[in-house]
N, CA, C and O of each residue as an XYZ file, in Angstrom:
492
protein
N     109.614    113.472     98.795
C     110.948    112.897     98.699
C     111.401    112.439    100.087
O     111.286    113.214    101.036
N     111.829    111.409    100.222
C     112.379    110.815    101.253
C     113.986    111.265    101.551
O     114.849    111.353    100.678
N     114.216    111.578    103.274
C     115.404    111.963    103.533
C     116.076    110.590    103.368
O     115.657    109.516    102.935
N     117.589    111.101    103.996
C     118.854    109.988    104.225
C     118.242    108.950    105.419
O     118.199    107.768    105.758
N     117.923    109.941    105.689
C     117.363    108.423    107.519
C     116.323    108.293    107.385
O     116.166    107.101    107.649
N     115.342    108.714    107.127
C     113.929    108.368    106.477
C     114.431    106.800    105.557
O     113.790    105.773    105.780
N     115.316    106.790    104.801
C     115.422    105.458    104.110
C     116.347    104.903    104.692
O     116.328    103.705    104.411
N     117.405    105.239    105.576
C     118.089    104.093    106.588
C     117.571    103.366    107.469
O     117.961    102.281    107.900
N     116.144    104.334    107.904
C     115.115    103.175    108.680
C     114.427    101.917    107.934
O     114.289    100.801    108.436
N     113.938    102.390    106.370
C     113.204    101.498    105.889
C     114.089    100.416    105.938
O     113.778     99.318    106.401
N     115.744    100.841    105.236
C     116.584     99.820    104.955
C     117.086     98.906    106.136
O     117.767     97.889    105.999
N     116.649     99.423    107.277
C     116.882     99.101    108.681
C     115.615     97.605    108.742
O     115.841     96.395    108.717
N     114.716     98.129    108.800
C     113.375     97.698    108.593
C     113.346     95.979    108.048
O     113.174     94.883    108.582
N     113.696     96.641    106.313
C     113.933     95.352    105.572
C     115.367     94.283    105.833
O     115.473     93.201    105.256
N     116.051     94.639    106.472
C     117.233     93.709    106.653
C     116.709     93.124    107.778
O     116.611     91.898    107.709
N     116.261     93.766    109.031
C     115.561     93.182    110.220
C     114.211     92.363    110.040
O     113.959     91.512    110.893
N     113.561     92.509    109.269
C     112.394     91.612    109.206
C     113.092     90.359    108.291
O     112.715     89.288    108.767
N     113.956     90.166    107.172
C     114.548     88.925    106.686
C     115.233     88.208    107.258
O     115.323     86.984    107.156
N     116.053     89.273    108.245
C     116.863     88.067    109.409
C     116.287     87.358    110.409
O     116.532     86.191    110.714
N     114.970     88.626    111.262
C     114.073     87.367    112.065
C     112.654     87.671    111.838
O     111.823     87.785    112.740
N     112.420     87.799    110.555
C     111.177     87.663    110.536
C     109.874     88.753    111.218
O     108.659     88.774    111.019
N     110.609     89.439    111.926
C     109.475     90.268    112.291
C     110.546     91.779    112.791
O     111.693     91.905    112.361
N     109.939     92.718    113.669
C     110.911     93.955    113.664
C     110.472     94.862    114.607
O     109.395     95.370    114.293
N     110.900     95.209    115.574
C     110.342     95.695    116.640
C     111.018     97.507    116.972
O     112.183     97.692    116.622
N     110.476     98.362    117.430
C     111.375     99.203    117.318
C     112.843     99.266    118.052
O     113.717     99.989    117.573
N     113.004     98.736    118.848
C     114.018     97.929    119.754
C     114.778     97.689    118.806
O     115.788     98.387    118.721
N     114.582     96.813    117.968
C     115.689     96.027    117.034
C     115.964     97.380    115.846
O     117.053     97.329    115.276
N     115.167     98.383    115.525
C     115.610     98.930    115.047
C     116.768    100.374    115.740
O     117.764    100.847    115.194
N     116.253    100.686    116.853
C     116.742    101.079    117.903
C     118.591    100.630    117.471
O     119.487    101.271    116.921
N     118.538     99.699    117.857
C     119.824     98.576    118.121
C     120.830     98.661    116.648
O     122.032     98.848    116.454
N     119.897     98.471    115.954
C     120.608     98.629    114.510
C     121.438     99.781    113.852
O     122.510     99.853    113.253
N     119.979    101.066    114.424
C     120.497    102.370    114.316
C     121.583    103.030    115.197
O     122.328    103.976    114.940
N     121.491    102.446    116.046
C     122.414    103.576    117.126
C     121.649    104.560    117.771
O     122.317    105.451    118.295
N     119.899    104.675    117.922
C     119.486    105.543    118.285
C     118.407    105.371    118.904
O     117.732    104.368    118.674
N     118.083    106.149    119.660
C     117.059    106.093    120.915
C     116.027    105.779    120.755
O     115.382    106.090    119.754
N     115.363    104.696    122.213
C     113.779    104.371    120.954
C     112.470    105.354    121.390
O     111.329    104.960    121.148
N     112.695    106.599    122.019
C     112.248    107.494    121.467
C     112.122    107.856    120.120
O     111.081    107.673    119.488
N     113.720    108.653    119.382
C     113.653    108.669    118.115
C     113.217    107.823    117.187
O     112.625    108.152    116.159
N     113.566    106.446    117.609
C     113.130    105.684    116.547
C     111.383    105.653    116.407
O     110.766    105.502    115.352
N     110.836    105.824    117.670
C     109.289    105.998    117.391
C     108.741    107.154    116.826
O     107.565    107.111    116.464
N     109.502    108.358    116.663
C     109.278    109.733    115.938
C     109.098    109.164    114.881
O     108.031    109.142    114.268
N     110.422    108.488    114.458
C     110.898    108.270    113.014
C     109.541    107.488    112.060
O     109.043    107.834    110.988
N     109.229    106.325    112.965
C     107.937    105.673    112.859
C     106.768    106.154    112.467
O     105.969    105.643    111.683
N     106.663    107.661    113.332
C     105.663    107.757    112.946
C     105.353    108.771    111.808
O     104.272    108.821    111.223
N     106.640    109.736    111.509
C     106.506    110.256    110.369
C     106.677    109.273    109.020
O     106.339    109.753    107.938
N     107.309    107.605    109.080
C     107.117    107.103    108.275
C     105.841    106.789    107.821
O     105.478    106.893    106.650
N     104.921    106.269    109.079
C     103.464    105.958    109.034
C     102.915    106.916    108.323
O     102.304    106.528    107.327
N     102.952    108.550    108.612
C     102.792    109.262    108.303
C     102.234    109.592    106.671
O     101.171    110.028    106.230
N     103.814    109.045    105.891
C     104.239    109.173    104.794
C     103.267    107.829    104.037
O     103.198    107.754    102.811
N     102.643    106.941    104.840
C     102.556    105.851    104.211
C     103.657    104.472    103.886
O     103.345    103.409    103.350
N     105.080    104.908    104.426
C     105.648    103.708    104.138
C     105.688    102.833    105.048
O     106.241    101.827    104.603
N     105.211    102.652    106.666
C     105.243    101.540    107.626
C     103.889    101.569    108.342
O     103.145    102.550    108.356
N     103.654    100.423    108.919
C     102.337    100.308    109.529
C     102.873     99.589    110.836
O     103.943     98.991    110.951
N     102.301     99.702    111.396
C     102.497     98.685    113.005
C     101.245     97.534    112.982
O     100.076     97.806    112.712
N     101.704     96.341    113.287
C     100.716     95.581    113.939
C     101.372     95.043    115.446
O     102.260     94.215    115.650
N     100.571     95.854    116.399
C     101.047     95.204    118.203
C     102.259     96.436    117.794
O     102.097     97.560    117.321
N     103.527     95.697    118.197
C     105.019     95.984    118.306
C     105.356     95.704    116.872
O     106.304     96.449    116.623
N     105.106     95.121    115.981
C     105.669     94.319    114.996
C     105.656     95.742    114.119
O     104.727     96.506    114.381
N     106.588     96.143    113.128
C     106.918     97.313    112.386
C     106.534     96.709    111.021
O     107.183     95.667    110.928
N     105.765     96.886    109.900
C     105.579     96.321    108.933
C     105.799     97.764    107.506
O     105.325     98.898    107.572
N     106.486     97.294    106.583
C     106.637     97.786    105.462
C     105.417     97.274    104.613
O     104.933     96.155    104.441
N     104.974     99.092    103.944
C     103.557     98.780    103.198
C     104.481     98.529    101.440
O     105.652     98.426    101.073
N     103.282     98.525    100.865
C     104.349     98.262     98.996
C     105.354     99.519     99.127
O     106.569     99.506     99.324
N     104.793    100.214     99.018
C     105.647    102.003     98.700
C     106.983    101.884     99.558
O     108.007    102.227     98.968
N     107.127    101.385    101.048
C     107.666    100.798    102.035
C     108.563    100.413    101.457
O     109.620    101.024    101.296
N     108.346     99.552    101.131
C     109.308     98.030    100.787
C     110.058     98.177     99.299
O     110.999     97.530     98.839
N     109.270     99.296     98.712
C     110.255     99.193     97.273
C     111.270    100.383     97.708
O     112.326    100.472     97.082
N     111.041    101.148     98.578
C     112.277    102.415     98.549
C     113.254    101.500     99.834
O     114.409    101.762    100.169
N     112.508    100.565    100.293
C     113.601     99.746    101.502
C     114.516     98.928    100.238
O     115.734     98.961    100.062
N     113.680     98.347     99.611
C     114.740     97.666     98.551
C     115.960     98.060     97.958
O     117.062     97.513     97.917
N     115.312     99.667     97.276
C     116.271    100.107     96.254
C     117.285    100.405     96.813
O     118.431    100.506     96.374
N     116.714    100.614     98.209
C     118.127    101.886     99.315
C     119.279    100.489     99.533
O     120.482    100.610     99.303
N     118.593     99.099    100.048
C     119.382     98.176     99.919
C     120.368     97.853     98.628
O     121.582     97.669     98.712
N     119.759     97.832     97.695
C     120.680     97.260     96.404
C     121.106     98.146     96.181
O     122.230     97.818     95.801
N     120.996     99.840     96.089
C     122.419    100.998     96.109
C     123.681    100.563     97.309
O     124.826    100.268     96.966
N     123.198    100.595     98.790
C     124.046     99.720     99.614
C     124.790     98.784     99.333
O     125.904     98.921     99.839
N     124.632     97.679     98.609
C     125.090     96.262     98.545
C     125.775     96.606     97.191
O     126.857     96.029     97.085
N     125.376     97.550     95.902
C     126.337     97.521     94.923
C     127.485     98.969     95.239
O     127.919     99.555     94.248
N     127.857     99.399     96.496
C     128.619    100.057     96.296
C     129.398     99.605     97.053
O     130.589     99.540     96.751
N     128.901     99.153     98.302
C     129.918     97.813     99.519
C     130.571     96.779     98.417
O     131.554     96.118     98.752
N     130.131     96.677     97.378
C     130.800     95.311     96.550
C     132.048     96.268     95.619
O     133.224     96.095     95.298
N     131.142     97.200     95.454
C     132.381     98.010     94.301
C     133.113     98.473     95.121
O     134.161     97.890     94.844
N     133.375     99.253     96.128
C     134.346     99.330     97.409
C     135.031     98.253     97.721
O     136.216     98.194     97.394
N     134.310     97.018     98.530
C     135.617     96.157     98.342
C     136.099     95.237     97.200
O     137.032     94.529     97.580
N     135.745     95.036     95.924
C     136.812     94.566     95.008
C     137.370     96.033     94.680
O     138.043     95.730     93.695
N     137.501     97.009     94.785
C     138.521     98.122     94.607
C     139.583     97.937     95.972
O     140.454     98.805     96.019
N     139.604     97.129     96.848
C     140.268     97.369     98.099
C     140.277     97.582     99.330
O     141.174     97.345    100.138
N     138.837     98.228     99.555
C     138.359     98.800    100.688
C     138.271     97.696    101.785
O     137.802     96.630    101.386
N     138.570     97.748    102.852
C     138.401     96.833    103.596
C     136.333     96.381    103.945
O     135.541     97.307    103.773
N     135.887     95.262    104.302
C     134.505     95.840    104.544
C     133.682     96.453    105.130
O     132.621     96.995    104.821
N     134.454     96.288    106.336
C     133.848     97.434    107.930
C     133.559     98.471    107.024
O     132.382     98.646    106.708
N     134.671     99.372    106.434
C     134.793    100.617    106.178
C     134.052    100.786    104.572
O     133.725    101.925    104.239
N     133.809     99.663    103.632
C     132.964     99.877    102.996
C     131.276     99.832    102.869
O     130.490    100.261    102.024
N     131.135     99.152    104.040
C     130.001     99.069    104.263
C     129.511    100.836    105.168
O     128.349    101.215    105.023
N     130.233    101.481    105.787
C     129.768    102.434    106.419
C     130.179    103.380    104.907
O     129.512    104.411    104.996
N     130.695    103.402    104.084
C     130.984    104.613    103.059
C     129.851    104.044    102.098
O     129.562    105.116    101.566
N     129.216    103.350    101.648
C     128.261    102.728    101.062
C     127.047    103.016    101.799
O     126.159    103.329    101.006
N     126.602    103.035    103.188
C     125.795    103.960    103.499
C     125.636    105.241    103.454
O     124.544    105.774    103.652
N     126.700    105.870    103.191
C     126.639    107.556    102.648
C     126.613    107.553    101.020
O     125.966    108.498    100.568
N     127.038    106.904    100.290
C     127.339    106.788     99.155
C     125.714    106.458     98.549
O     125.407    107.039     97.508
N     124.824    105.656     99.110
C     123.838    104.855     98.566
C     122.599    106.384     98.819
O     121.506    106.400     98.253
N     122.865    107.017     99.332
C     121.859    108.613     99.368
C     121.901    109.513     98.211
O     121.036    110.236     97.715
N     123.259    109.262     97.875
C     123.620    110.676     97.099
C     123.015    110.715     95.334
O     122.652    111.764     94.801
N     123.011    109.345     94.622
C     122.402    109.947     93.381
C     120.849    109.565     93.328
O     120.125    108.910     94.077
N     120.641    110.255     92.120
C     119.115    109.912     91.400
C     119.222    108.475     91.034
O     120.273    107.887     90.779
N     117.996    107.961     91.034
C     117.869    106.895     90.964
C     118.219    106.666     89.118
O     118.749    105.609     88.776
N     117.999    107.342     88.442
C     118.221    107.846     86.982
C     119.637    107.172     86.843
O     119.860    106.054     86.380
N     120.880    108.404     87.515
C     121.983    108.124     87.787
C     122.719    106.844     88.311
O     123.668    106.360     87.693
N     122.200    106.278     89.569
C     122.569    105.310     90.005
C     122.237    103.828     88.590
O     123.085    102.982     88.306
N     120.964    103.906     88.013
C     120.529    102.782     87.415
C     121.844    103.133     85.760
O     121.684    102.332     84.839
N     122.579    103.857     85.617
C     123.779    104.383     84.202
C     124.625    104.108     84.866
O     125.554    103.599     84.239
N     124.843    104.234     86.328
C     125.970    103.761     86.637
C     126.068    102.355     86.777
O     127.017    101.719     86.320
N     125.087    101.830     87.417
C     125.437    100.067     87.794
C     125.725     99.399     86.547
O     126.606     98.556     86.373
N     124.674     99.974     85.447
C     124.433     99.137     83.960
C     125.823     99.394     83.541
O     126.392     98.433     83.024
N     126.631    100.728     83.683
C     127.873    100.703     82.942
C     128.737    100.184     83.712
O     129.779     99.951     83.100
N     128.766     99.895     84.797
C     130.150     99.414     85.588
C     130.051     97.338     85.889
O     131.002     96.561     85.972
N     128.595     97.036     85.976
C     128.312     95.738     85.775
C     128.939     95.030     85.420
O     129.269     94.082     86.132
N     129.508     95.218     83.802
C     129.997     94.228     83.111
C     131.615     94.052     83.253
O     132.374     93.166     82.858
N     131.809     95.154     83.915
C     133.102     95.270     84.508
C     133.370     94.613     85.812
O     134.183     93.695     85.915
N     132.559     95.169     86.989
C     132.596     94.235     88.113
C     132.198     93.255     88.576
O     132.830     92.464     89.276
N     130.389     93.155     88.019
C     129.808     92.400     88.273
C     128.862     93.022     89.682
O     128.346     92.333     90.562
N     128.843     94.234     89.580
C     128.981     94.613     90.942
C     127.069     94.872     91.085
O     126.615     94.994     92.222
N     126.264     94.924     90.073
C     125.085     95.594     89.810
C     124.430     93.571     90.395
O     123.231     93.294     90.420
């Protein structure tokens, strides 16, 4: 089972390689708020795990990688959306949507989007 920051890196990962294409620990460094010491720990217990590979500097997401970078994204992005059409400003929904996007089963999360969807649109 993957921790909370174990998948804030992947999700780190996948937003940084779509914006420029490639991902360095630096840029993840930058993203995170955290040292690129840590971030090379982090690396390498991901490697570890099988979800990232390095080529040179370049940080690469393997399949296994890239689908828990995904999902952690689209829990992110449907609770930042359901936060702000409820009001939330976005600064502040986007950082409560990163705590928010850890907490259920994927079971859970997939009953919730399907039931609130047709309501917000938010899934």
């Amino acid at each position: 089972m993957l921790h909370e920051s174990g998948e804030d890196y992947l999700e780190a990962i996948l937003v940084i390689r779509r914006l420029r294409g490639s991902c360095r620990n630096v840029d993840i460094a930058g993203r995170l708020g955290r040292s690129k010491p840590s971030v090379t720990k982090a690396l390498s217990n991901l490697a570890a795990a099988g979800l990232v590979r390095m080529s040179g500097h370049d940080v690469l997401l393997t399949e296994e990688g890239e689908r828990a970078a995904s999902a952690t994204l689209e829990r992110h992005r449907f609770f930042k959306r359901l936060l702000v059409e409820s009001g939330v400003d976005a600064k502040t929904a986007s950082a409560e949507a990163c705590r928010m996007e850890h907490c259920l089963s994927e079971d859970s999360f997939r009953r919730l989007a399907d039931r609130l969807a047709p309501e917000t649109g938010a899934a």
